[in-house]
C-alpha positions in Angstrom: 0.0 0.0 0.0 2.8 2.4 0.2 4.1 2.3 -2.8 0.2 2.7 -3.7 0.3 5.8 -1.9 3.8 7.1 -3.6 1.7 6.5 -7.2 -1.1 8.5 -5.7 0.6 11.4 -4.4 2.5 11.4 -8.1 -0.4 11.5 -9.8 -1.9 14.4 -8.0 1.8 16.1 -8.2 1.7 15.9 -12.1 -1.9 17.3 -12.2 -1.1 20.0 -10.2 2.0 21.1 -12.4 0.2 20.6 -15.4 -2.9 23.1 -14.1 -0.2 25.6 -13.2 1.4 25.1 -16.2 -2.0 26.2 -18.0 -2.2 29.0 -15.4 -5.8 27.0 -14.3 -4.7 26.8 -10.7 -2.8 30.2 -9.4 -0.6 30.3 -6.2 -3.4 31.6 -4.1 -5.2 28.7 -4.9 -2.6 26.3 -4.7 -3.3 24.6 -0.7 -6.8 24.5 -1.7 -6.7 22.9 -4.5 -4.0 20.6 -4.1 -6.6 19.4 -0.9 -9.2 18.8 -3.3 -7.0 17.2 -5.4 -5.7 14.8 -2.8 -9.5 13.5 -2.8 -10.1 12.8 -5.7 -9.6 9.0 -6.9 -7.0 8.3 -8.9 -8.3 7.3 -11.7 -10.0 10.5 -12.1 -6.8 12.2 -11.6 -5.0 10.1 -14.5 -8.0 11.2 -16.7 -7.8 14.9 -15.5 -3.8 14.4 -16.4 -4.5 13.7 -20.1 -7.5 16.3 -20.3 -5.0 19.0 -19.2 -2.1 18.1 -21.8 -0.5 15.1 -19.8 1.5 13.7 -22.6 1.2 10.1 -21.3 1.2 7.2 -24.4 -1.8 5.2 -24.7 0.3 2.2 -23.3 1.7 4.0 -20.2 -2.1 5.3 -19.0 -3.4 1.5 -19.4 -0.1 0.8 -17.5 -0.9 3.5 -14.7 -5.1 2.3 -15.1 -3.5 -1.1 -14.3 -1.8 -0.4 -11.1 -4.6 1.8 -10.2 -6.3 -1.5 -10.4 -4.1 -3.4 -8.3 -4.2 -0.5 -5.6 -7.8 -1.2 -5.8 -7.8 -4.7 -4.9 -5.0 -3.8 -1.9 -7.3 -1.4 -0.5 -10.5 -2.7 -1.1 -10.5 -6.5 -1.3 -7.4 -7.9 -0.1 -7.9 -8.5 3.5 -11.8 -9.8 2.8 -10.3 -12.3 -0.2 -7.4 -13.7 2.2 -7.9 -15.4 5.2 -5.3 -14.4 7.9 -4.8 -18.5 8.8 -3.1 -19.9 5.9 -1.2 -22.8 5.0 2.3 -21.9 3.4 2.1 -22.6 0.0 -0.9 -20.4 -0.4 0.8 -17.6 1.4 3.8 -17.7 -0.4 1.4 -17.3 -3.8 0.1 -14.8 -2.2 3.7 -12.8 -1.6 4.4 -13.7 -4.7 1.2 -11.7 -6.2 1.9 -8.6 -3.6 5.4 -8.7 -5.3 4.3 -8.2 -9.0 1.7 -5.8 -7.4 4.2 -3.4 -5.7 6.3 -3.7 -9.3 3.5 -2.9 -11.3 3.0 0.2 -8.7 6.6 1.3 -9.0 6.7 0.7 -12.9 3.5 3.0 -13.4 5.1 5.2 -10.9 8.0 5.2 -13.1 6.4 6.0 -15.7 5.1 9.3 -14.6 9.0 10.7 -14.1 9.2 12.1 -17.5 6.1 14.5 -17.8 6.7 15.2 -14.5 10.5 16.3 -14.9 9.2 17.9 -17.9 7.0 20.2 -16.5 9.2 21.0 -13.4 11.5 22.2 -16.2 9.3 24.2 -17.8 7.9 25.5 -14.7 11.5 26.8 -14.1 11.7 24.5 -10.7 14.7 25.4 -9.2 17.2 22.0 -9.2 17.3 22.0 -5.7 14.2 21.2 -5.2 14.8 18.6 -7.8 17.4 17.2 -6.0 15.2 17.1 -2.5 12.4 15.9 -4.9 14.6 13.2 -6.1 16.0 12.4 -2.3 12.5 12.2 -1.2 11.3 9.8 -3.5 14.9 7.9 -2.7 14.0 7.8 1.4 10.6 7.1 1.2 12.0 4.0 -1.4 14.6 2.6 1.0 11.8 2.9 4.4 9.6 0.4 2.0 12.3 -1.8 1.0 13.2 -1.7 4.5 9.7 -3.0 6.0 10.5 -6.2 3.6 10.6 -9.3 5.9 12.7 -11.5 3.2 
């Protein structure tokens, strides 16, 4: 789920660059906004991100629609599908599924890197806060891998 949360918080990051970009959201507005934005589900947001000039191929939104999907199934109908008692094969099937979930979540993630780099740029972003961007995203990827029993 955290590396749901990561894909979320990157979606709503890219939508909000692209509405300043388009001068729909202003710096007043920006708190607000990016609260509401927060709400939304993701899905919406991906299809808000190609209404407002997201240049994301046809193959990388199914990508991201797909790992919405997945998040969808960890949030919603994981817990109620498994039963906490199980016997070992069927829990190691079941690591194995969370694995290609949490890729699938970090490829999709991925994905969104170069629109969003893009509009930081044309933005004019300062590089520092590219580089604290980028050493974000680094922490908050080593405290997941970290939480991994293995």
């Amino acid at each position: 789920m955290c590396s749901a949360q990561i894909l979320e918080r990157e979606l709503v990051q890219v939508l909000a660059f692209l509405r300043t970009k388009t001068g729909e959201l202003k710096s007043g507005d920006f708190d607000w906004a990016y609260r509401e934005m927060v709400r939304m589900k993701p899905s919406e947001i991906l299809t808000w991100i190609h209404g407002s000039g997201g240049n994301l191929s046809p193959e990388s939104q199914e990508s991201v629609r797909k790992a919405l999907r997945a998040r969808n199934f960890l949030a919603h109908e994981f817990f109620h599908k498994f039963s906490p008692v199980m016997t070992a094969p069927q829990s190691k099937r079941i690591a194995i599924r969370l694995q290609k979930i949490d890729s699938d979540l970090t490829s999709a993630f991925e994905l969104l890197q170069p629109l969003r780099l893009k509009l930081e740029a044309q933005l004019g972003l300062s590089e520092q806060r590219q580089s604290v961007s980028k050493d974000f995203r680094e922490k908050i990827i080593q405290a997941i891998v970290s939480f991994n029993d293995e």
